[in-house]
C-alpha positions as CSV (number, residue, x, y, z in Angstrom):
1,X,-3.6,2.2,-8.1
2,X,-3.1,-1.6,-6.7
3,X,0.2,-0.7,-5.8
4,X,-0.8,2.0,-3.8
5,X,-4.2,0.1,-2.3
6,X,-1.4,-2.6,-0.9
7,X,1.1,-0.5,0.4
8,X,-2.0,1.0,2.4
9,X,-3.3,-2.2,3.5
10,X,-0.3,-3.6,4.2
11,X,1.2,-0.5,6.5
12,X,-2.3,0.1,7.8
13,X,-3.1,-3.5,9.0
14,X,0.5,-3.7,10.5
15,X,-0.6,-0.3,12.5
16,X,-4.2,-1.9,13.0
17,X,-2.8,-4.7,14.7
18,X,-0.5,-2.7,17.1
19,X,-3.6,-0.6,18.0
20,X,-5.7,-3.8,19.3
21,X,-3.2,-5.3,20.8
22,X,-2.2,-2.3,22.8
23,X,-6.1,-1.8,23.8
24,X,-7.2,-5.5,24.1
25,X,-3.9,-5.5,26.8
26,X,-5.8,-2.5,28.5
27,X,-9.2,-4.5,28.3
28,X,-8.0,-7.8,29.7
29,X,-5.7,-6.1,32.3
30,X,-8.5,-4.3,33.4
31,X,-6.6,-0.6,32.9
32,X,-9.3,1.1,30.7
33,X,-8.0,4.3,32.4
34,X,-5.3,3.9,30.2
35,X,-7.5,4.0,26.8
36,X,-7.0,7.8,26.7
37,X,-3.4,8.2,26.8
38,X,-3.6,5.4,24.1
39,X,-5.6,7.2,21.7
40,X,-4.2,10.2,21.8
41,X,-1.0,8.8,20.8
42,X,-2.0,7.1,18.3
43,X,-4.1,10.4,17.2
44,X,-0.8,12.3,17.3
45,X,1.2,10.1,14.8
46,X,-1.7,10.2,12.4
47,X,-2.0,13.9,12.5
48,X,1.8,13.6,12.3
49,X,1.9,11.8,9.3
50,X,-0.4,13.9,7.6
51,X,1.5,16.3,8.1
52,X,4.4,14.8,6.9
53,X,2.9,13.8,3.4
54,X,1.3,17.7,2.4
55,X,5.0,19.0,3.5
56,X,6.3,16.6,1.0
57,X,3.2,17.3,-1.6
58,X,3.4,21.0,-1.3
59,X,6.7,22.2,-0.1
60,X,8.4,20.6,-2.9
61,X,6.1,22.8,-5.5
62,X,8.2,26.1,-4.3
63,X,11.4,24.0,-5.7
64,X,12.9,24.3,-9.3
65,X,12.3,21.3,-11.5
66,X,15.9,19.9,-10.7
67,X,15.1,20.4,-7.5
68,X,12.1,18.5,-7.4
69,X,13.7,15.4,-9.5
70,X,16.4,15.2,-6.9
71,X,14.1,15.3,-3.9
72,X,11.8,12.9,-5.8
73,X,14.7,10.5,-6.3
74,X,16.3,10.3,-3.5
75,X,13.1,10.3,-1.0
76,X,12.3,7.0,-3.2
77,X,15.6,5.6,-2.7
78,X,14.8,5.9,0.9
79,X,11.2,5.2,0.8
80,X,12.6,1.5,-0.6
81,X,15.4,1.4,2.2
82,X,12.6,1.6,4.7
83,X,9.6,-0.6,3.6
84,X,12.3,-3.3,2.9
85,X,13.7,-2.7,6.2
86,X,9.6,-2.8,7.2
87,X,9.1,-6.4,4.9
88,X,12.0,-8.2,6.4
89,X,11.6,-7.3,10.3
90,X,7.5,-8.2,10.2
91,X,8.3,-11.2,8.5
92,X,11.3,-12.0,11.9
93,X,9.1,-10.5,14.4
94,X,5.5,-11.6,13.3
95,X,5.4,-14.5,15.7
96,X,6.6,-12.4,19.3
97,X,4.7,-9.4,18.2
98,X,2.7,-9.1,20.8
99,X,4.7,-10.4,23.4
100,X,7.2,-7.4,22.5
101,X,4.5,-4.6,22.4
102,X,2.9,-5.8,26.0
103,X,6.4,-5.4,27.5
104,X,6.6,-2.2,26.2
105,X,3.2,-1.3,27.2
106,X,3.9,-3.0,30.5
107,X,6.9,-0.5,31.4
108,X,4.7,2.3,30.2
109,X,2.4,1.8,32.4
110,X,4.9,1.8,35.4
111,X,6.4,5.2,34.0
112,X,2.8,7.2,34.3
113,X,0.8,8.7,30.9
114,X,3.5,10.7,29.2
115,X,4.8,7.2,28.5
116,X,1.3,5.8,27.4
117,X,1.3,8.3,24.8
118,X,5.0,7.9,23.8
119,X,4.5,4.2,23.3
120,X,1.3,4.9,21.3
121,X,2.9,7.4,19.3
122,X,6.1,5.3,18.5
123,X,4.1,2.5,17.8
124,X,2.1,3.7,15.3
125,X,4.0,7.2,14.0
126,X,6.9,4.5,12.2
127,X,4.3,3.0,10.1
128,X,2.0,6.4,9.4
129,X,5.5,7.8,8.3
130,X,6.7,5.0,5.9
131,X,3.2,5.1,4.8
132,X,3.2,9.0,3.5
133,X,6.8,8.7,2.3
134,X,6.2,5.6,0.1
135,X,2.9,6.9,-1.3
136,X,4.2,10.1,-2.0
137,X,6.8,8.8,-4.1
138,X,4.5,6.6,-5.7
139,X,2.1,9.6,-6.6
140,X,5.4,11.4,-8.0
141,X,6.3,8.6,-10.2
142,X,3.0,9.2,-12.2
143,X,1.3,11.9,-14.0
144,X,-2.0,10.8,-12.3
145,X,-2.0,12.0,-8.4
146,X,-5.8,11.3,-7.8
147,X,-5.5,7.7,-8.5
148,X,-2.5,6.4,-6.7
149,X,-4.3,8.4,-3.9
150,X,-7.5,6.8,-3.6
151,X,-5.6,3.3,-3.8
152,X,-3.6,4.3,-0.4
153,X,-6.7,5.7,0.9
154,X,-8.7,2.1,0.2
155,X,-6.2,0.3,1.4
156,X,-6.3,1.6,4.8
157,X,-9.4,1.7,4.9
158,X,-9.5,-1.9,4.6
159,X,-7.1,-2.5,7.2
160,X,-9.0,-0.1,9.5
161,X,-12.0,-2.5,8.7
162,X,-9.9,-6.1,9.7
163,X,-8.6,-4.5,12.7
164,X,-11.5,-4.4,14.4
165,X,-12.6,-7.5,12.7
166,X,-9.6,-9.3,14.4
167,X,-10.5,-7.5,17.3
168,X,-14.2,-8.6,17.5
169,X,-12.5,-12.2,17.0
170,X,-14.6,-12.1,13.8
171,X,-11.9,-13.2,11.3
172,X,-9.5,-15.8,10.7
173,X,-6.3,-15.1,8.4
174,X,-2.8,-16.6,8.2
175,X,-1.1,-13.3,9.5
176,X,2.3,-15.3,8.3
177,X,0.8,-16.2,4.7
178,X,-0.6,-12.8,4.8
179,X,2.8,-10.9,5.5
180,X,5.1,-13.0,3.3
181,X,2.5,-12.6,0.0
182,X,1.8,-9.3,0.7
183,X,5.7,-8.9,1.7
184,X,6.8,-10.5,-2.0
185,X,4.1,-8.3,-3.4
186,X,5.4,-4.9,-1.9
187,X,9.1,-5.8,-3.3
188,X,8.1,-5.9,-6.7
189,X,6.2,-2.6,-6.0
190,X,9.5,-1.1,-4.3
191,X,11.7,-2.4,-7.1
192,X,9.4,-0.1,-9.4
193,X,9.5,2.9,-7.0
194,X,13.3,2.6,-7.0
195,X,13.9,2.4,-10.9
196,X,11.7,5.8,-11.0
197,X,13.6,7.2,-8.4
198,X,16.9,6.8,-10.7
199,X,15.2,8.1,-13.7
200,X,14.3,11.0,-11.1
201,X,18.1,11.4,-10.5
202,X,19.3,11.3,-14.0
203,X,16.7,14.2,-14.7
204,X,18.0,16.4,-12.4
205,X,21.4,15.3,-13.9
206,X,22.2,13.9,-11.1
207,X,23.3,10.6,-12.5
208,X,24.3,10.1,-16.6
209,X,22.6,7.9,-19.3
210,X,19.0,9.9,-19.4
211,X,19.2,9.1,-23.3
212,X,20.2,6.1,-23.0
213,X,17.8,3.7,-23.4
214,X,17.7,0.1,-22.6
215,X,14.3,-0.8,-24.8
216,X,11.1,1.3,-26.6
217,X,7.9,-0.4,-26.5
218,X,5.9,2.6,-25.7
219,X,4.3,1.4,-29.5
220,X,3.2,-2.0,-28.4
221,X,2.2,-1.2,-24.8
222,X,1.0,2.8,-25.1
223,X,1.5,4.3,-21.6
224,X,-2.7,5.8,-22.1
225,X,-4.0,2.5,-22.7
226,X,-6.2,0.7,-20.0
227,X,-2.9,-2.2,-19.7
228,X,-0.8,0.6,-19.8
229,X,-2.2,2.1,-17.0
230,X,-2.7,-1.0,-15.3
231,X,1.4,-1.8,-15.5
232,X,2.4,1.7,-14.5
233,X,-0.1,1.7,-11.5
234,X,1.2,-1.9,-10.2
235,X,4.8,-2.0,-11.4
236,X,5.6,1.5,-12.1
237,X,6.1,0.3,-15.4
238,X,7.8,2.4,-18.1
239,X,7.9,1.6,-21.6
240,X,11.1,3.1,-22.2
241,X,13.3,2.6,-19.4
242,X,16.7,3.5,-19.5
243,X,19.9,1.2,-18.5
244,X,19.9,2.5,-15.0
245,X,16.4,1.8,-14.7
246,X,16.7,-1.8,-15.7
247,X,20.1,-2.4,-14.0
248,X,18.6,-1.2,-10.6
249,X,15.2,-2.8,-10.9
250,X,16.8,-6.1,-11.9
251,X,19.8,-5.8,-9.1
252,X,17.3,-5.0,-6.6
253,X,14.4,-7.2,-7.4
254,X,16.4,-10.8,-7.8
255,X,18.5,-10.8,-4.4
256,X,15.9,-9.4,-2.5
257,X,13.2,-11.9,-2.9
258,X,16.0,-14.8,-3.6
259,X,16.7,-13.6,0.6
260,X,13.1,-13.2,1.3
261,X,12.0,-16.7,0.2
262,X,15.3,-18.1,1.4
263,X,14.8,-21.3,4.4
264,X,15.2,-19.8,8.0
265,X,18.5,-20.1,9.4
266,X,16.9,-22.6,12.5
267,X,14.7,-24.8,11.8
268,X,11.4,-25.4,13.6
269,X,12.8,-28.3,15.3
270,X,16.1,-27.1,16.3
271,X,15.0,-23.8,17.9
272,X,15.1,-22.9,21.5
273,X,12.7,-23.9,23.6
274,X,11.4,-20.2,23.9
275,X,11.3,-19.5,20.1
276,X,9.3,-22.6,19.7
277,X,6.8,-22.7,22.2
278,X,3.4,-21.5,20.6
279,X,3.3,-17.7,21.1
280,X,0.0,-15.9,22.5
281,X,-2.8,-13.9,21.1
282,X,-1.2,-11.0,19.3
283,X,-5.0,-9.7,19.0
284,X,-7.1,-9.6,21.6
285,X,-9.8,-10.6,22.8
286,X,-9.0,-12.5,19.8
287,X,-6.0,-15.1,19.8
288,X,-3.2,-15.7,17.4
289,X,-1.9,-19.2,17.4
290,X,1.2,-20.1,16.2
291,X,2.0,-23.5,14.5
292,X,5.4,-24.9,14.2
293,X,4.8,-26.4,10.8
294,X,4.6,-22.5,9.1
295,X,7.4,-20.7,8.2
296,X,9.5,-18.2,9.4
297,X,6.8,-15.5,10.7
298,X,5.4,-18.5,12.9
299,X,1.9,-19.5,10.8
300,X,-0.2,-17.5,13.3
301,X,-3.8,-17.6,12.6
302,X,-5.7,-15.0,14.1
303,X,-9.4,-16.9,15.8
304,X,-11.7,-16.2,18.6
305,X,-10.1,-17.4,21.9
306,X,-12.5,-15.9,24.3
307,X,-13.2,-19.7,25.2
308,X,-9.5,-20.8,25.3
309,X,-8.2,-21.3,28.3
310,X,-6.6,-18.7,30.2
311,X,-8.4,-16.2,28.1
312,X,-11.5,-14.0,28.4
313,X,-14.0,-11.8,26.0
314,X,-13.6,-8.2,26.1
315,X,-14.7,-6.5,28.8
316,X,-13.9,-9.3,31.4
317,X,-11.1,-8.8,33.7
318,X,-8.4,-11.0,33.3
């Protein structure tokens, strides 16, 4: 169920965020007109992903049980391909987030409101996507489908809740910190996910070595008991993992976060004068600061800047 509750709140507050900066923009810039082509964007790529998980839930009941262990496995394969793909590029991009999205949103708004709602969607539709594709193979990977779903469902609540907390300028938070724990966290998660997704394959007899198995504790750590539970629903532990499993959990796990935590290729002091130079408010009315002292993602810290200079609360034109 953690797992679950932080791959919500992690792809949730990612989407949060892009939502108030694309309507703080509007606000400052005096273009509320442009709120509605906004929302219904961002409406569309939530219906969308909805969509996207029940086709996964229930149009892979129709299938044969080989069927179902393929699909399972290789959706998790690529449900791992894309929230590392997701960890990595937040963790480069964090600092000129908003910078990026208001050039975006600035072309939009040239274009007319087909393009308003394009940006919207894109924006948001990525993250509602990885979001029902990673949950849906974590809900496959257990015999429980309630819990894992009331973790996802927690989770983004939660980041619904400190997007509009950063909005209001009501929070502060290490958005680097944030995104590099949570980052590590979700890697450890995905490694899990992946292993599963093997086993998945050899069921369908996809891959060989189903019987073969790497270790058998299901004795000392029973998979009904309350830490049981609690290892499968974080970890995806199993207690008696095949060689595949363990091969591909360890061969993913170690090089990954080895790279994640690995120094920056520039340091602080040697960047370019643009990369350096403290970016602006990714949140507004709300301002993200970035210190050079952090690390890669930039150290922003999201606080009220409606008295900074150059800025103004919501509502004012600007």
């Amino acid at each position: 169920m953690f797992g679950n509750y932080l791959i919500g709140l992690r792809e949730g507050l990612e989407a949060s965020l892009v939502v108030c900066i694309l309507v703080a923009y509007l606000v400052k810039t005096g273009r509320r007109d442009a709120l509605l082509p906004i929302w219904l964007g961002i409406g569309t790529a939530v219906l969308l992903s909805m969509a996207f998980g029940a086709l996964l839930q229930f149009g892979s009941r129709t299938m044969t049980f080989e069927a179902q262990e393929l699909l399972g496995g290789s959706l998790s394969i690529v449900a791992v391909c894309l929230v590392t793909w997701m960890v990595f590029w937040m963790r480069r991009t964090a600092r000129h987030l908003k910078r990026e999205l208001h050039g975006k949103l600035d072309a939009a708004l040239a274009m007319g409101t087909t393009a308003l709602v394009v940006t919207a969607f894109l924006a948001v539709g990525r993250e509602g996507l990885e979001t029902a594709l990673f949950i849906w193979t974590a809900v496959d990977a257990t015999d429980d489908g309630v819990r894992p779903l009331v973790g996802a469902v927690l989770g983004l609540l939660t980041s619904v809740v400190l997007g509009w907390l950063f909005y209001r300028g009501a929070l502060r938070i290490n958005l680097a910190k944030f995104f590099t724990w949570t980052g590590a966290m979700l890697i450890v998660v995905a490694a899990g996910v992946l292993a599963y997704g093997f086993h998945d394959l050899q069921e369908a007899e996809f891959l060989p070595g189903l019987h073969d198995r790497a270790f058998d504790v299901s004795a000392q750590i029973p998979s009904d008991s309350w830490y049981g539970t609690l290892l499968k629903g974080i970890f995806n532990f199993q207690p008696d993992p095949t060689w595949v499993q363990v091969a591909v959990w360890a061969l993913y796990l170690v090089p990954t976060l080895v790279f994640f935590f690995a120094p920056g290729r520039v340091a602080p002091s040697q960047a370019a004068p643009e990369e350096s130079k403290p970016d602006e408010t990714p949140v507004a009315p709300s301002t993200v600061h970035s210190s050079g002292g952090d690390d890669a993602a930039g150290g922003d810290r999201v606080h009220d800047g409606a008295r900074r200079a150059g800025d103004h609360p919501v509502g004012e034109q600007g």
